[in-house]
N, C-alpha and C positions, 0 to 999 in steps of 0.2 A: 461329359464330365466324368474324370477317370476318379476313382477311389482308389486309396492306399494304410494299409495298415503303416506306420511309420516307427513304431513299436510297443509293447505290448509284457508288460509285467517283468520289464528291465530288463527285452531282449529283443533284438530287431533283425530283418535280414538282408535291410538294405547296408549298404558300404556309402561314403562319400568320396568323390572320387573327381580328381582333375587332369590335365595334361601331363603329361611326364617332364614338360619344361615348360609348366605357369610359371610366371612370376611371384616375386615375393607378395604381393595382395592376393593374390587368389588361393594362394597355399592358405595365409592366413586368415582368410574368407572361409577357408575349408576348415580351420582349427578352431575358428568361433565355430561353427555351423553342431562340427561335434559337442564343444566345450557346454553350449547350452542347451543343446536335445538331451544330452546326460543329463543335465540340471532338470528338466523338463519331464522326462521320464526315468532315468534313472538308467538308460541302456546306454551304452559304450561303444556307439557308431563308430566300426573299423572305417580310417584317411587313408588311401593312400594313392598312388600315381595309376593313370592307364599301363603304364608299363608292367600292370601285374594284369593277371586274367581275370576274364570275367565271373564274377561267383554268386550272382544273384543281380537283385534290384540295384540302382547305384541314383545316388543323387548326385548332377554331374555339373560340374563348375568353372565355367569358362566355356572357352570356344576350342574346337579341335579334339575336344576328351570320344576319344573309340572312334574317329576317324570324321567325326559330325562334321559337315561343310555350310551346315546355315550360318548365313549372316544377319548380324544384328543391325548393318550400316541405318536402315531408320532411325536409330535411337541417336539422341543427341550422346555426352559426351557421359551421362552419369545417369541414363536410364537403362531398365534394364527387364528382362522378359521372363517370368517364371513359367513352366511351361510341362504337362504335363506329355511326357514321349513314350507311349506303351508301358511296359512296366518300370520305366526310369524317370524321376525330375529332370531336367534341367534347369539350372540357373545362368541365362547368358547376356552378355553385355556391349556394347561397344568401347569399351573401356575397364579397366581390372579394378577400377574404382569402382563402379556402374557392378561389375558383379558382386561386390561386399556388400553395395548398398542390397542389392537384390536379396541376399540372405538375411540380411535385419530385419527386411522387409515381411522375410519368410516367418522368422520367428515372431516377428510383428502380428502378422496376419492368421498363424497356426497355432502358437502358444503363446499370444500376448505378452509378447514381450514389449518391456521399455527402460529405457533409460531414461531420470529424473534430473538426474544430477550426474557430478563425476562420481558419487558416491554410492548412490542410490539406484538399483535398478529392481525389476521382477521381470519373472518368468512364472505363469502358472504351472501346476503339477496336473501328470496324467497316468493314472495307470492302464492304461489302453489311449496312442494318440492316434485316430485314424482323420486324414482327411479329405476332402473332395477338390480336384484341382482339374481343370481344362487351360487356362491360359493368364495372368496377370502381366500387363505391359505396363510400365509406369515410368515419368520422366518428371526431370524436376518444373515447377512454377519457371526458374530464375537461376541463367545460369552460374549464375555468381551468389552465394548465400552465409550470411554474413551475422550469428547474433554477436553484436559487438559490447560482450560481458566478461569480464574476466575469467569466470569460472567456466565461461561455455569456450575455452581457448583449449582446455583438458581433449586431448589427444581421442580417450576412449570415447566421453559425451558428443564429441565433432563428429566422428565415422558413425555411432550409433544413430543421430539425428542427423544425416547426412548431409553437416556442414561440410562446406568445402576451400573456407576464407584463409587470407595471407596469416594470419594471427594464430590460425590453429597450431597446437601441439601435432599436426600430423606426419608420422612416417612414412616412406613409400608402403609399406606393409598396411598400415592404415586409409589407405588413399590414397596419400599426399595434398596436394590443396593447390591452388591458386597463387602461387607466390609472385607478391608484388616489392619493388623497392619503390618504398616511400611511397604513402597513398592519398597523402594527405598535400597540405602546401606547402612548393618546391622553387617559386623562381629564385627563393633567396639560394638556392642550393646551387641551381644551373649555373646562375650570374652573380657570382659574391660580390654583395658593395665593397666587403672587407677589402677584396683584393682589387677592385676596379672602380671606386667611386671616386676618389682621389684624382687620379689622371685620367678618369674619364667618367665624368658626372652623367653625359646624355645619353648613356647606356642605361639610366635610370629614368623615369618618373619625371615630365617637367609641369611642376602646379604653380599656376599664378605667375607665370613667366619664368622660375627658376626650377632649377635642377633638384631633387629633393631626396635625403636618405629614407632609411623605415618605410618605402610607398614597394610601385610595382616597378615591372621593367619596361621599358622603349621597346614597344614589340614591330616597334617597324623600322629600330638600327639593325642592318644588314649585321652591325661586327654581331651585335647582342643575339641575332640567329646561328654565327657562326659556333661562339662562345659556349651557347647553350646546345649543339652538335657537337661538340668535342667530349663536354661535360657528360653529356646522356650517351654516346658511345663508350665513355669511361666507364658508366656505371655498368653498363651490357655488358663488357669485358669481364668486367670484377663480380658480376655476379648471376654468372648461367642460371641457376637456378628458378631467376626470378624472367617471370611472363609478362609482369603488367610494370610499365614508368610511369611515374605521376608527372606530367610537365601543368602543372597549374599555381593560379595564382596565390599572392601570399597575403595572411589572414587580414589585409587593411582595405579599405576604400580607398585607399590616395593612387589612383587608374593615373596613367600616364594621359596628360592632354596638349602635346605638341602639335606644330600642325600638319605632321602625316597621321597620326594618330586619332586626330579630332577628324580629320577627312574621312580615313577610313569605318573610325564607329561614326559618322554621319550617313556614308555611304551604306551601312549594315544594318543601318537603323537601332543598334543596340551596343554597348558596350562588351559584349560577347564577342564581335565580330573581329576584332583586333587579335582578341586571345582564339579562337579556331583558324584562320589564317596563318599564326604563329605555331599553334601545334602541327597543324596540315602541311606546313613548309619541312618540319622535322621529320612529320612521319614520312613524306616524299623521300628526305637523304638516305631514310635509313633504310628503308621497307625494302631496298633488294637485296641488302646483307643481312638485314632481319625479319622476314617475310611471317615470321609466327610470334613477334613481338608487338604488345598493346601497348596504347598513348594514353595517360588518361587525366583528364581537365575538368575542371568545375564550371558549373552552372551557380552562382552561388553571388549572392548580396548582390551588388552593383553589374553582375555579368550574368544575372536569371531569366533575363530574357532574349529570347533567339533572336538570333541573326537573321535576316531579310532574302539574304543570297546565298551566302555559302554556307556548303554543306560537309559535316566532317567525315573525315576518310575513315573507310570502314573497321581501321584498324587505332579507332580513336575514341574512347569511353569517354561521354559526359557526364559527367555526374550531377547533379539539382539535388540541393539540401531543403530541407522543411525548416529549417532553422528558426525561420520568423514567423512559424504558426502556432498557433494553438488546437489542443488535445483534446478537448473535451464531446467534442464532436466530430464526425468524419468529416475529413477536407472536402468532400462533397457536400456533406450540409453544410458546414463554416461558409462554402462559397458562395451560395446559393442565398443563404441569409446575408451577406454581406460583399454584394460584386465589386463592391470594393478593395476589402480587405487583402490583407497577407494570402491566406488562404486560395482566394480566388484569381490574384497572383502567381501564385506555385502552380496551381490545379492548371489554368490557364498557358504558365510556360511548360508544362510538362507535355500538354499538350501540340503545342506551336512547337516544341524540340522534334515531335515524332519525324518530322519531315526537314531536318536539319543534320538528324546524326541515327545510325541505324543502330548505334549503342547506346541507350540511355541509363543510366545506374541511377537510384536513390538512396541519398544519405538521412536516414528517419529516426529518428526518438524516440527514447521511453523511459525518463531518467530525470530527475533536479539535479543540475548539474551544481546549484546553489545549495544542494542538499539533499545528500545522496541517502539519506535516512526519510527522509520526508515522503509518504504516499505518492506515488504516480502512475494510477491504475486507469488507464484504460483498455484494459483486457480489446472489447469489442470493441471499439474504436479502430486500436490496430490491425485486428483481423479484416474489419471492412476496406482498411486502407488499402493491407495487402492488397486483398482482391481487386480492389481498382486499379494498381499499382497494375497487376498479372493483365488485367482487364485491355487497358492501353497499352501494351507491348512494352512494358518497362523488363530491361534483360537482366538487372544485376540490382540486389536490394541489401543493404546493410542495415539493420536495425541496433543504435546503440541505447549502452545502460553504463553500467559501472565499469569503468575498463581500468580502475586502478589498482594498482599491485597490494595483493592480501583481499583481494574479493571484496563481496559488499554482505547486504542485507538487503531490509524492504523488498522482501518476494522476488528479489534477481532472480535464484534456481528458478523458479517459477515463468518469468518474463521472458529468460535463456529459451528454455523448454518450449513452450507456449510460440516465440516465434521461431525455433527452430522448427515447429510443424508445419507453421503456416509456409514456412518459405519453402518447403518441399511442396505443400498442399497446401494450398489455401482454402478447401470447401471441409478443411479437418472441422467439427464442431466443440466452439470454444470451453464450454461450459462443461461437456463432456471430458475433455481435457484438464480443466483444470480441477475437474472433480477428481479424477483419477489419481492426479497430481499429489492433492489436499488429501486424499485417503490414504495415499504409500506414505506421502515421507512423514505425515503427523499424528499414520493414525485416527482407526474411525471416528473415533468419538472428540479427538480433538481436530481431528479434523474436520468435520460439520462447524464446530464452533471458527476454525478457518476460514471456511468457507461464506460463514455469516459476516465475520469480518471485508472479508474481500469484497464482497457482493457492496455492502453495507460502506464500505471507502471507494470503489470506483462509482457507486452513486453520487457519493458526495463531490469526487475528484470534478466528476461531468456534470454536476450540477451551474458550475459558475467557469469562466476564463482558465485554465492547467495550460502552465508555457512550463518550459525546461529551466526558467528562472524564479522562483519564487521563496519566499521568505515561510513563517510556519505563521505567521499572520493575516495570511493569503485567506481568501474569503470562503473557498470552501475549507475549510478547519473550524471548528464552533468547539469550545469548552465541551458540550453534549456530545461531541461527535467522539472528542479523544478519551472522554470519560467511559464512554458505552465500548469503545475499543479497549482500555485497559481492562473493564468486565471478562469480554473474551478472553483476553488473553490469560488473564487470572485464573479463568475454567477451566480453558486448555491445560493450562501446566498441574493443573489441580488431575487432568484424565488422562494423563498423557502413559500413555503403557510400558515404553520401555525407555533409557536414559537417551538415546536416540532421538528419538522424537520430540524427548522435552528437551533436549540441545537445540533442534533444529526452530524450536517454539520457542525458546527462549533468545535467538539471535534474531529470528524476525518481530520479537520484543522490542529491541533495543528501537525500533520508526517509534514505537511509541511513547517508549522512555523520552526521547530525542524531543518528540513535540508538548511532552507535560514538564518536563526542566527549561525548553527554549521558552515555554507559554510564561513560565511561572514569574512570579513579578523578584525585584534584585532584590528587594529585603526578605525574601521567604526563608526562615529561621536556616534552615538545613539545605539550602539550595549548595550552596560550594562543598558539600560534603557528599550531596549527591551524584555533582558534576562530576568529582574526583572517582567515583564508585561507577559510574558511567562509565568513561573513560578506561577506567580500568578492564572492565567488561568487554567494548571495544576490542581492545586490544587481544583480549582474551579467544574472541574469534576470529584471531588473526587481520584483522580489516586495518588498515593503514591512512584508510582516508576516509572523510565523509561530506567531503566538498574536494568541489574536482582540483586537485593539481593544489592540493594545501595540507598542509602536515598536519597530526592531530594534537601538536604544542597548541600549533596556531588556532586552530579552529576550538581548542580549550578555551585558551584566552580568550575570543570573542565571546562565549559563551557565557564566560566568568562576568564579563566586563559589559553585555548588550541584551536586554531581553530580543526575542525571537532572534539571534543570533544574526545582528544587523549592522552593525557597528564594525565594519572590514578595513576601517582607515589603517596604512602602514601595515596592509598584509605581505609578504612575497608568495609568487607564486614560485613551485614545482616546474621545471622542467626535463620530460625523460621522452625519449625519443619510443614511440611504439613500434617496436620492432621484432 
């Protein structure tokens, strides 16, 4: 174990220092590393290129800096090796990503640093930092990481918690990230009905003996593989950038059932087997002109359970959603109490996938999609999930919440945060975390009373059934519950220290406003006066939505018009392409 003064009453005599031709991430890896040792101690770490001489200690960034020949090739693509070298660090990587990460990590590990939010970060203070270093190697859980929140898309919060998803704000300077076109469901995109249903309906969907619009596609018409090859080389053309194609199905049950079709999901044993076949035939044409591009297809409602025989090609991501489970418990207990259920369903093909595709991704929850103010705490829950998730070789994890434009509330920063740890680490400890969390951005004293709150609503969340749909009538919510939470909150803003924190206490207010005006009965004297004051507020912290993919005219007017906001006849929804 090497020991190093790092500096010392706002003077230091290491340099930081990288190749004389790193790239734009590592420079920039170098210009945090100084920007918050200054913050840190207050000394003014000289950056600059090996191309100067050497003038001391040097903390050294990348591969190749003073002539160094170690390689990092062990490390996957975004781990990275801190490493004490006689009188010098080194931070090195296999990737220029993998070394930024490695410096957060530093600051992480030496001056507790963190980032909360896009807003919100610390760094503690030292007038003397000395530390003790021999070797730190670290890689990620999952190589695909994903908090799918609006707020966690911010460029700086992504590299600091080293996300690395299609959504992020990242620059090459930053990272860069994982770019995908289209991640979601795409056969309407490959195969337009618009333009081919007309003069050629069996390129479609035939149910109950006819040909049908709004279904899936005939994944066993040759033209509709050709079709869907022309379309998917279009997009590669048009869009270098991106590494991962979505070739999967689109958001309905109505599965083609012709009779090559029923043959083949008869043969496969599952309705999966039609759609890997069909990807597998694409990834074939393409993979020698595109040899470093990803397929990527759902596991997902009617096509969740694996295929019997075939196996997807290794350059072909499946994805399995949670969609139809419930929260309240780990999908390992869910299953276990119930070998029947949803639950034990997912748990089960998640399993039966491992030896079907050597890519498996999961698409997980953390959100009322029916109402994005509404409590949906299961802190521990999700942190166990990960871990099983890591447990059974799952490579690529997406955790979603609020992804609509203008942010949210109900403890997002929080849920962002929270699983952006787990998805680098999953043995991070939850509570210690969220503690940390609840003391920077609210403040200690209101932050305790936070902290009582949160504890205090994911008991109650996991007391009873928490699905991603629920109304604020839902059985864990009791008059007591949102009363003893408006107390807190009241306290909070009553100790809150600086206008900071009681902004930040007052937006994660508004879950509780939401559930004492949805509860409140339509004759209450002041209720549409409150609504309108609400609403205003709303808007006030820029939040755009609070039911997925509905404007907040509309979700007013339900409000006005339905106790517990229930009454959705003649809504429209929102459409916008996440991109």
């Amino acid at each position: 174990m090497s020991k190093y003064v790092l500096a010392a009453h706002g003077e230091s005599d290491f340099h930081i220092v990288n190749h004389q031709y790193s790239d734009e991430c590592i420079r920039y890896a170098a210009s945090e590393l100084q920007k918050y040792l200054l913050k840190a101690t207050g000394a003014a770490i000289p950056y600059y290129s090996d191309r100067c001489a050497l003038r001391g200690p040097e903390i050294r960034l990348g591969a190749g800096v003073r002539g160094e020949t170690r390689k990092e090739a062990e490390l996957c693509e975004d781990g990275f090796c801190i490493r004490a070298a006689g009188e010098h660090i080194t931070i090195t990587a296999s990737s220029s990503r993998g070394v930024l990460y490695g410096v957060y990590r530093f600051l992480e590990i030496f001056c507790n640093f963190r980032c909360f939010t896009p807003t919100e970060e610390t760094i503690d203070k030292y007038e003397v930092l000395e530390i003790e270093l021999e070797e730190i190697t670290e890689k990620p859980a999952f190589e695909c990481r994903d908090a799918y929140f609006r707020r966690a898309f911010d460029g700086g919060f992504a590299s600091k918690n080293h996300l690395n998803a299609s959504l992020c704000d990242l620059s090459v300077a930053k990272g860069g990230r994982i770019k995908w076109f289209n991640f979601h469901h795409s056969f309407r995109d490959l195969v337009s009905e618009d333009t081919y249903f007309n003069e050629h309906p069996e390129y479609f969907s035939e149910i109950e003996g006819k040909r049908v619009r709004n279904s899936q596609l005939c994944l066993t018409n040759p033209d509709v593989l050709d079709i869907a090859e022309a379309t998917l080389r279009k997009w590669i053309r048009n869009n270098a950038e991106c590494r991962v194609f979505s070739v999967a199905q689109n958001d309905n049950r109505r599965r083609c059932t012709c009779e090559k079709c029923t043959a083949l999901e008869k043969e496969e044993g599952s309705p999966s087997g039609p759609i890997i076949h069909f990807v597998n035939a694409l990834s074939d044409r393409i993979k020698q002109d595109h040899p470093d591009i990803l397929l990527h297809t759902f596991a997902y409602q009617y096509s969740l359970p694996a295929p019997k025989k075939v196996v997807a090609r290794d350059n072909v991501i499946v994805r399995i959603c949670s969609i139809s489970c419930r929260f309240n418990k780990t999908f390992e207990e869910l299953a276990a109490l119930d070998p029947n259920g949803e639950e034990a369903v997912f748990v089960g093909a998640l399993k039966e996938w491992r030896s079907h595709a050597s890519r498996i991704y999961v698409w997980d929850y953390s959100v009322n999609f029916r109402n994005y103010l509404q409590p949906f705490f299961h802190f521990h829950n999700m942190a166990e999930n990960i871990r099983f998730f890591q447990r059974i070789g799952i490579r690529g994890l997406l955790e979603q919440g609020n992804f609509a434009y203008g942010g949210g509330a109900a403890f997002d920063d929080l849920k962002a945060y929270l699983a952006s740890r787990l998805l680098w680490d999953p043995t991070v400890d939850v509570d210690t975390e969220i503690r940390r969390f609840a003391f920077y951005v609210y403040g200690k004293s209101a932050g305790q009373l936070m902290l009582d709150y949160i504890r205090m609503m994911e008991k109650a969340c996991c007391s009873h059934p928490l699905t991603i749909y629920q109304n604020p009538d839902t059985r864990y919510l009791t008059d007591e519950l949102v009363n003893e939470a408006d107390k807190l909150f009241q306290k909070a803003l009553e100790v809150a220290e600086t206008p900071d924190q009681r902004c930040h206490i007052e937006r994660e207010y508004l879950s509780v406003r939401f559930l004492k005006l949805a509860r409140s009965p339509l004759n209450a004297s002041d209720r549409l006066e409150q609504i309108d004051r609400f609403f205003n507020d709303v808007k006030s912290f820029g939040i755009t939505e609070i039911r997925e993919r509905r404007s907040l005219a509309v979700s007013k007017k339900c409000m006005q018009a339905s106790r517990y906001a229930s009454d959705r006849s003649g809504e429209y929804s929102l459409y916008y392409i996440m991109q």
